[in-house]
N, C-alpha and C positions, 0 to 999 in steps of 0.2 A: 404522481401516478395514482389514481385510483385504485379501488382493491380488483373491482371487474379485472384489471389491465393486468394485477398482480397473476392473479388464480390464473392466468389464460398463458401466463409464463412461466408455468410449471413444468417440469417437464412431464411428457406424456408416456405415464408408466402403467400399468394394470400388476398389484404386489401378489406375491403367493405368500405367504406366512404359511411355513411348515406347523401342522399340529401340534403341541406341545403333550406331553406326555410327565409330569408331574412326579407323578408315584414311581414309575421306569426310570426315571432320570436321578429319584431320589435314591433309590436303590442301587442305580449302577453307580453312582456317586460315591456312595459310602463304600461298596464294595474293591473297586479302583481307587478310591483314598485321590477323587479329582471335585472338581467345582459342578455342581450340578448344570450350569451351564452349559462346561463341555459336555458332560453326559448328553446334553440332549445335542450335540453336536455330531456328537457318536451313533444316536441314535438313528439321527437325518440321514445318516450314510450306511443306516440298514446294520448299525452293529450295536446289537442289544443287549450281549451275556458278556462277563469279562473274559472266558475265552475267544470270542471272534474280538472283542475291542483290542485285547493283549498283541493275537497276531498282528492287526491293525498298527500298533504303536510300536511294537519291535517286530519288522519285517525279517529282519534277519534269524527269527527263530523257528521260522517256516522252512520247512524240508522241500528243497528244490530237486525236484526231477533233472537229469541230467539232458541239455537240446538234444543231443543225439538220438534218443528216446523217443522226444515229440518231434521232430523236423527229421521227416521219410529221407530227405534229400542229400540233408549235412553230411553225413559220411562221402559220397560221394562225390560233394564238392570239394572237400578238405583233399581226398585224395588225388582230386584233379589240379588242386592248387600245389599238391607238394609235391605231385609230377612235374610240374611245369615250373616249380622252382629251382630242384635236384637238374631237371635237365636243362637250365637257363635258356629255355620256352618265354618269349614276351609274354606279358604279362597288360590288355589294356583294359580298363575301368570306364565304364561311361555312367556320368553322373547323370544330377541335374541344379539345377541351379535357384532351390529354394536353399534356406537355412540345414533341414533335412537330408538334401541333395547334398550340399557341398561337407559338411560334417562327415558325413557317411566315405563320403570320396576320398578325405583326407587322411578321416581314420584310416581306410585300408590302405592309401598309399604310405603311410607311415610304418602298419606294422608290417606289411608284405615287403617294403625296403627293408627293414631290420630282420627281418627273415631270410635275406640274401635276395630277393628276386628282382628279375629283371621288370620295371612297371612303369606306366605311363597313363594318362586317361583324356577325358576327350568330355566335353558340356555341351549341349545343342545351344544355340542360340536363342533367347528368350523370346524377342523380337523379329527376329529372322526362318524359325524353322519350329518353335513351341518345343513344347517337351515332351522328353523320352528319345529312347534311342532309333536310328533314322537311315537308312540305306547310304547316305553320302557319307554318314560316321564306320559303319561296317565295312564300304569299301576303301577307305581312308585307314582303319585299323590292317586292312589286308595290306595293302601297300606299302606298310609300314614294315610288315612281317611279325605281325602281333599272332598267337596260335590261341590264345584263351582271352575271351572276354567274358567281362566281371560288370554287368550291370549293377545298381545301388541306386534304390529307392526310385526305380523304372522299370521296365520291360516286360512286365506282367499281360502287357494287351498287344506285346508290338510284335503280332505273328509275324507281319511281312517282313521286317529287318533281321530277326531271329531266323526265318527258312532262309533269307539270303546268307547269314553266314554262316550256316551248318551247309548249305550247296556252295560257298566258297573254301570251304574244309576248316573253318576255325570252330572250334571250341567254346558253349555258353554256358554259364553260368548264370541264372539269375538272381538277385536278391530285391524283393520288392515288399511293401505290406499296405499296396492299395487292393480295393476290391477285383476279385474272383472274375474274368470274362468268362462267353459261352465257351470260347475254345481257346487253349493254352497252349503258351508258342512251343516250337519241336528245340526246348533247351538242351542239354546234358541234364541241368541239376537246377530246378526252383527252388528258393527258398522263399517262402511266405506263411507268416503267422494264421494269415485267412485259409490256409487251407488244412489247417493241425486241429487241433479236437478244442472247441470254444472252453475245454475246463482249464486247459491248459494256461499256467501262469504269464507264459511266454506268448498269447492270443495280442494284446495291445502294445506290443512292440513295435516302432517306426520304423523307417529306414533303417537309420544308425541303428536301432538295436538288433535290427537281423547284421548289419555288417558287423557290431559287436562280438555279437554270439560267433560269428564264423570267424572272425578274426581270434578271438580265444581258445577255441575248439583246433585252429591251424596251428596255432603256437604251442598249447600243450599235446598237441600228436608230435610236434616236430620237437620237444622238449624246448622249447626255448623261450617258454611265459617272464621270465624275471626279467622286472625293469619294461614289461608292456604295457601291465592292465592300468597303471595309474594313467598314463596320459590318454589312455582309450576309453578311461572310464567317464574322463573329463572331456572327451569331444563327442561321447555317445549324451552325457548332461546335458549338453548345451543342443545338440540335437532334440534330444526328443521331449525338453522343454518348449524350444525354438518352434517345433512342427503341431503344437498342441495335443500330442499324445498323450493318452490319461493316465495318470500317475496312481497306477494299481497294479496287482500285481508284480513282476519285476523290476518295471518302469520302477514302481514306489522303492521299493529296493535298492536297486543300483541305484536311480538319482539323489535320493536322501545318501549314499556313500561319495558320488560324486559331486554334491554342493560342499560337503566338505573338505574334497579335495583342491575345487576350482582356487581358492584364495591363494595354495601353493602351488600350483601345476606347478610340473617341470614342462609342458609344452610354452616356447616364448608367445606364440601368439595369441594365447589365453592371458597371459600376465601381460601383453601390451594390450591387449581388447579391453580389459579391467583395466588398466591403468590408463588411456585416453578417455575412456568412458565417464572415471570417477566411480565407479562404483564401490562401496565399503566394505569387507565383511562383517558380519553383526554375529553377536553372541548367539549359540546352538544352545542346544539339549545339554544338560551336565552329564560329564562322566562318570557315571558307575562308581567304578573303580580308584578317579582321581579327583573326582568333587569340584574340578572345573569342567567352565565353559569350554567348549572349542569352537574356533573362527569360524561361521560357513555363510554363504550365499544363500541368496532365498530365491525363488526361480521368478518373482517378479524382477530380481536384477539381471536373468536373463530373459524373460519376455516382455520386458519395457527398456531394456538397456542395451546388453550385449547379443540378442538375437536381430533386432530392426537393424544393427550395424553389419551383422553379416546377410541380413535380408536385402537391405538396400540396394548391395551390391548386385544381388540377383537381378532386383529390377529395373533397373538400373545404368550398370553398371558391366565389370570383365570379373564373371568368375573367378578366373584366375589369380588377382585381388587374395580371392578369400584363402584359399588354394595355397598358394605360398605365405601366407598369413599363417594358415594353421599346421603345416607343413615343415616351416623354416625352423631351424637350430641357431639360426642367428640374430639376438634379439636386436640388432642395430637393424636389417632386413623388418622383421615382424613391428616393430616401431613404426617404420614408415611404411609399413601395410596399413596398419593397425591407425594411422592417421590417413592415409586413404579410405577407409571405410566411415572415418567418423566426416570426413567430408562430404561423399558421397552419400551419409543420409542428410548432413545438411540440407543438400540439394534436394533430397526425398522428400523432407519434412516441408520442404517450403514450395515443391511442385504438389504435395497433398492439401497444403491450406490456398492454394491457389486453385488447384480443381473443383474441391469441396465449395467453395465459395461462389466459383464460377456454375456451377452445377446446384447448388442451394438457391441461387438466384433466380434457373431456369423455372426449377421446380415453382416458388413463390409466382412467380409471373404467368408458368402455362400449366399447372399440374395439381396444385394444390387443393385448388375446390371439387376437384374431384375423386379426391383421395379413397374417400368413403366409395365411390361409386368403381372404382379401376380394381381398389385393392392392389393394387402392385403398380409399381415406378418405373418405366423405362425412360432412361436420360439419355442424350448421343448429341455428340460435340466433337467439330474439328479438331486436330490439333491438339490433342490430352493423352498424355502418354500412356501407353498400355500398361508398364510396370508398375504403375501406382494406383490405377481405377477399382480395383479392387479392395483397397483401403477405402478409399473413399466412397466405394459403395455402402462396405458397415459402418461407417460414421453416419450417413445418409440413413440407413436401416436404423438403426439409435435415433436420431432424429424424428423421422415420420413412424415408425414403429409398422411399416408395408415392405413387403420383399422387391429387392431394386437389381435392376438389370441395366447397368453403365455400358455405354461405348463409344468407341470414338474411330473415325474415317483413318481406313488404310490403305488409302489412293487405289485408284482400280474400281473404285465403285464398290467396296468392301471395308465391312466394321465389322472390329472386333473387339469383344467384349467380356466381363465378369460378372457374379449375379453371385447378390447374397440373399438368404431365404430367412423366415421367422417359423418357430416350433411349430405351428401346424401349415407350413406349405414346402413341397418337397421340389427342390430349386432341379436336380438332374429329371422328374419326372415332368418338371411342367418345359424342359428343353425337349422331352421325348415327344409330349404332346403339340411340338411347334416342329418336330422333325425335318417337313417337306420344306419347312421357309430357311430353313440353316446350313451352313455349310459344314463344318464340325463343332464337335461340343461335346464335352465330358463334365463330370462333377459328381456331387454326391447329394446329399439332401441337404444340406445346411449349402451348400457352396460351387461356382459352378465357370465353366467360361464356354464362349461362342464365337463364332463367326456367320455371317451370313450376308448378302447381294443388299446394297445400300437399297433395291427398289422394293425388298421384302418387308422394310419397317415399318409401315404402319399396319401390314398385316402380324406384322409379329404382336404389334401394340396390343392388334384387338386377339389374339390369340391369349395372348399373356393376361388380358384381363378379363377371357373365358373361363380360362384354368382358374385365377384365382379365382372368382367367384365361384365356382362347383366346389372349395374347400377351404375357404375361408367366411368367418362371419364378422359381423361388423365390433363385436368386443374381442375379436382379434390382433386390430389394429394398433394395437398400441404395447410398446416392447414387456416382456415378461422380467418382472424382478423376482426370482425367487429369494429368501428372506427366512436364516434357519432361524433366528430366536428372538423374543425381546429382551432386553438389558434395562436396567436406571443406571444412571451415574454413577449412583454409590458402590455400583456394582465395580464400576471399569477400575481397573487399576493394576499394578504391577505384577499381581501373582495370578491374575488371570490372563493376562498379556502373557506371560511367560508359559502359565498352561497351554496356549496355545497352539506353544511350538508340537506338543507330542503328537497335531494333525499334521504338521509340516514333512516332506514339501507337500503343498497343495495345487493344483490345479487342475485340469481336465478330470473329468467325474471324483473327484475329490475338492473342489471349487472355498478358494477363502472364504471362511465363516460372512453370513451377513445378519448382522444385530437388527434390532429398530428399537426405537425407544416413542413413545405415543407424548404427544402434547407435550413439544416442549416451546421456551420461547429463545427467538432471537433476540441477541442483547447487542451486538457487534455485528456487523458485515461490512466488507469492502472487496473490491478488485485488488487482482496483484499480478502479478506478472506485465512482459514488457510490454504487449499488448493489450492488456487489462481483461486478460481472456478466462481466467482464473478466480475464486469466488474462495476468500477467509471469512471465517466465521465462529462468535462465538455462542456458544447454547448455554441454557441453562435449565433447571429442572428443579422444583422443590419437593421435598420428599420430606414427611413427617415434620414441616415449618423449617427444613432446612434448604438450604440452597445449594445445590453441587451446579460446579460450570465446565465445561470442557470445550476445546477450541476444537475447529473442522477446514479441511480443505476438502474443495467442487473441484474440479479439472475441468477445465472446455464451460465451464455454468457459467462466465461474465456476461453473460446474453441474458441471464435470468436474473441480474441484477435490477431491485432490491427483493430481496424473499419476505413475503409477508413474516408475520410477528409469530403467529402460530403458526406449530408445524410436527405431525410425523415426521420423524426422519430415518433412513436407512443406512448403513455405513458399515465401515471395515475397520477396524482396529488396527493403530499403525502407532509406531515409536518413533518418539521424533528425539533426537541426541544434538543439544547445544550448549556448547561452552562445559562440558563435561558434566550436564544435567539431563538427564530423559523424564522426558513423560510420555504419556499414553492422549495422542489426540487420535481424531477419527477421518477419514476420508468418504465422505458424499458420494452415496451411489444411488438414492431414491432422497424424494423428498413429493409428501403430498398435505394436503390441507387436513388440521386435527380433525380426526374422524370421530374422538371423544364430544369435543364439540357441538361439529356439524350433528350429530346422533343427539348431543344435551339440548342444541336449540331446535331442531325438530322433533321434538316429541317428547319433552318434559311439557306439564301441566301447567298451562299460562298463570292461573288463575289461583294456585295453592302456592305460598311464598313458605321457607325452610328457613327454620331457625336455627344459627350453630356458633360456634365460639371460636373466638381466636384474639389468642396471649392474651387470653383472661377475661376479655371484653364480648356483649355478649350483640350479635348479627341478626340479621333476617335478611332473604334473600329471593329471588325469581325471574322465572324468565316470563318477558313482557312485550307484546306489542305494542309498538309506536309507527303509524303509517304503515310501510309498506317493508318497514324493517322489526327486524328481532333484535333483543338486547335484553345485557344482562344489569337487573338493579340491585345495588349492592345497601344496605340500610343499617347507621351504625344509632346506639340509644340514643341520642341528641336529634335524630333525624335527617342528619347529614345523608346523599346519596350520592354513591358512585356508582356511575354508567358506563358498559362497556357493550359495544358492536362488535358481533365475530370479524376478524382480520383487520380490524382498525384501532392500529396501535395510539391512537389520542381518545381520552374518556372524558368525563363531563363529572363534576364532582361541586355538590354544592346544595345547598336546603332548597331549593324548588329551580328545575330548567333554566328559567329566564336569566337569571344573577349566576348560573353554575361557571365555574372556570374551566377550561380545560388541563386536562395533565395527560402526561409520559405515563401511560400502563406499561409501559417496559423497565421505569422504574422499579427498583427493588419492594420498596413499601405496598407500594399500586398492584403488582405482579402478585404479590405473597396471598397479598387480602383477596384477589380473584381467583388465584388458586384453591384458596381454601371455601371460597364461595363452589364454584366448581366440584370438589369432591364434596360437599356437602350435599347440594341438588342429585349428584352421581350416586350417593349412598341410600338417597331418600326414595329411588326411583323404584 
């Protein structure tokens, strides 16, 4: 493979490297008694004094307002729920059938059953009817003889099914935390975080965390909290991990108490989701007071592991799976849920690598060269199942680094569809702008779905790639890597791995740290996985004529096999535990050509050569034209010459061109000596 062929199988990233701040990071370091590293990790996330970092790392030392206080509503939904308990008044719940959705649903059927009440609930149908709650669920709750329903993590836009059942005499209750419409249905009681004061700690709560909060707020009116909060604390975790809710404010709170619970739940269908999963618990934060570790979960083991297992089922899949999964008392029942859902994403994962691929191919064949010119992706394909196109659009968005709009044929002469968006294009405003071509459609700015008349698509094409171009530019195009800090090798290891945890949990606006480390080289790379889909690696780095190495896993990078010899790289700190040994390797999240480098052979002084020492011996060095290439010549006192071309790991070594041998510059010897030629030119500049 050539090196052209290399560079062009990079992946296609544009980095942000947050600011460094030096003297700040030195300062909050010593005064937090942390690694200046973290400090500036701390700093990235806007926390500069050690009183805003301190609330930051113990959340529990924040004086929480009581909901009652901030949610207008909560009083009088508690009181209407423990009317309708008291009077053994049905009780129905209408969910929905994301991660969020079904959490939310369980949670409440669990503690409202141990409250005495009478309760049932009810999911729309993914495929069938879309989400939220829907006039055939309303007259279905009536005929049932239901008198109160209990929306969760829905009904905030659905006037028309909400005035249908206040004019059928039942009783609503909403609890929802999507955004605010023009007009708000005629409930009894909304609960919704968007619409309480944005200072409020309780503002980024998900579904589950309004069913939370009211499920708490029920139990301690009705005096009966003991023996609730722990398993509702672990299905509200797994929720509003599962929903990408940002872990700030009381999210950060409760879920840092809830990942430590997850490893013991007393709920069965948490200890069987963990336990088909494989999922570990790993060592926490040390205890205060007892100087150990405690067990806990990291919320990548629910957003890579035990959420896509209750997701799948949504898309999928019978709700109701999940339902009696996190509901049931009896772990022989939640077993064989709990291996139902792991089945069920089998099938997910392997109708995603079959869209994606099928849908990757489209693009290559009819789309590609004009990527620059469309600015956004619309792909449509018979036959691809609706529950999963939406994955497969952000893969696609990773991939081309343009905002992608999937769909696929729902007989009738109608597709229906998902749309993922990049930071500057806003996915629900560019459906606003295609209005008259669509049948429905909601979403937000990152994320979105549609429907619309099979005969409107190629007007929607050229619509969609109106709108992007009015706000999109062409260094747009390519995915955003933000990037809090660099690290060297010498750096990684054990106790900054461990300082890490005092960020954890991380996620949504609190995002895993991302390192980069400049100029290092590949010494090792191979495929792994069953498909060879997967990219190991080993790096290396020298630093003051020493040599530090550390190994890396790519996910999904076996396409970008082999990676040139030099390289930036970007990554996340990860502990790998075998055979009762840990170490600290890194997981691949950027990777671009040395920018040290490319900067040293463009624009150092062809013609002045730098004289410098190494182990005692003494060099001269420069960078030189030959043809139509740049290279570096290395000059030992004998007049021996080492040659090296940027990204061309074989150099040329020998007392004049002709007779030169080639060698391995990824050798250790070969490597050292151009390192050190390198910062030599580098210092001299």
């Amino acid at each position: 493979m050539t090196n052209d062929q290399n560079i062009k199988r990079l992946p296609n990233q544009r980095w942000q490297i947050a600011p460094a701040d030096i003297e700040l990071a030195t300062k909050l370091a010593n005064l937090t008694n942390i690694s200046p590293i973290i400090a500036q990790l701390l700093i990235n996330r806007g926390l500069e004094t050690p009183e805003t970092a301190e609330k930051f790392i113990n959340p529990e030392s924040i004086n929480l307002p009581s909901p009652l206080e901030d949610f207008p509503d909560l009083a009088t939904s508690v009181e209407l729920l423990e009317t309708a308990i008291k009077n053994q008044e049905k009780i129905a719940i209408c969910g929905d059938y994301d991660a969020d959705g079904m959490t939310s649903t369980a949670l409440l059927l669990r503690s409202l059953r141990a409250l005495g009440a009478d309760v049932d609930y009810a999911i729309p149908s993914r495929m069938h009817e879309g989400y939220g709650i829907n006039n055939r669920i309303v007259e279905e709750f009536k005929s049932e003889g239901v008198s109160l329903i209990l929306t969760v993590d829905n009904g905030i836009a659905a006037v028309e099914p909400i005035q249908k059942a206040r004019e059928l005499g039942l009783k609503v209750i909403i609890t929802d935390h999507h955004d605010i419409p023009k007009q708000l249905p005629p409930a009894n009681a909304i609960l919704n975080p968007k619409l309480i004061s944005e200072s409020s700690p309780y503002r980024g709560v998900a579904g589950v965390g309004v069913a939370y909060i009211l499920a708490v707020s029920l139990a301690q009116k009705m005096g009966e909290l003991k023996g609730l909060v722990h398993p509702m604390l672990a299905l509200f975790t797994l929720g509003t991990i599962a929903d990408l809710a940002p872990l700030n404010g009381v999210n950060r709170r409760w879920v840092k108490r809830g990942l430590k619970l997850l490893p013991k739940s007393t709920v069965p269908g948490i200890q069987a989701l963990i336990q088909v999963s494989g999922v570990q618990a790993s060592e926490g934060e040390t205890n205060q007071n007892s100087q150990q570790n405690t067990k806990t979960l990291k919320p990548d083991d629910i957003g890579f592991r035990l959420g896509p297992r209750i997701n799948a089922i949504g898309r999928i899949g019978n709700p109701q799976t999940v339902i009696e999964l996190l509901t049931t008392d009896d772990m022989g029942i939640a077993l064989e849920r709990a291996m139902q859902c792991e089945q069920i994403n089998a099938e997910r994962q392997k109708m995603c690598t079959e869209i994606e691929q099928e849908a990757i191919s489209l693009v290559e064949d009819l789309y590609v060269e004009n990527l620059h010119k469309d600015r956004v992706l619309v792909v449509i394909k018979e036959n691809w199942h609706h529950g999963v196109i939406g994955i497969v659009a952000s893969r696609l968005v990773e991939r081309y680094g343009v905002p992608v709009f999937i769909g696929t044929s729902e007989g009738e002469g109608v597709i229906r569809g998902s749309a993922r968006g990049i930071p500057e294009f806003n996915v629900f405003h560019a459906l606003e702008h295609c209005d008259h071509l669509l049948g429905k459609y909601g979403g937000h700015k990152a994320a979105g779905g549609f429907s619309l008349p099979a005969d409107n698509l190629e007007s929607l094409r050229l619509h969609l790639c109106e709108f992007a171009n009015s706000c999109l530019e062409i260094h747009h195009l390519k995915p955003l890597l933000k990037i809090d800090v660099q690290a060297n090798f010498n750096q990684i290891n054990q106790d900054l791995f461990q300082q890490l945890n005092i960020l954890h949990p991380c996620g949504i606006e609190n995002p895993d740290p991302i390192f980069w480390t400049p100029n290092v080289q590949v010494i090792q790379q191979q495929t792994v996985g069953k498909n060879k889909d997967h990219l190991k690696v080993v790096f290396s780095q020298i630093i003051n004529h020493q040599r530090y190495e550390i190994k890396g896993i790519a996910w999904r990078w076996g396409d970008l096999f082999p990676l040139p010899s030099r390289l930036d790289i970007a990554y996340k700190l990860r502990e790998n535990n075998y055979n009762g040994n840990s170490n600290i390797e890194i997981e691949l999240v950027g990777v671009r050509l040395s920018q040290q480098l490319e900067t040293l052979f463009s624009t150092t002084n062809i013609s002045k050569p730098t004289k410098f020492e190494y182990q005692q011996r003494q060099y001269s060095c420069g960078i030189y034209q030959n043809g139509n290439s740049t290279e570096l010549r290395i000059k030992n006192s004998e007049g021996k010459v080492l040659v090296m071309q940027p990204e061309n790991k074989i150099g040329l070594l020998g007392l004049n061109r002709e007779n030169a041998k080639q060698v391995d510059l990824s050798l250790p010897q070969y490597d050292a000596i151009v390192q050190a030629a390198i910062q030599a030119l580098i210092g001299n500049r």
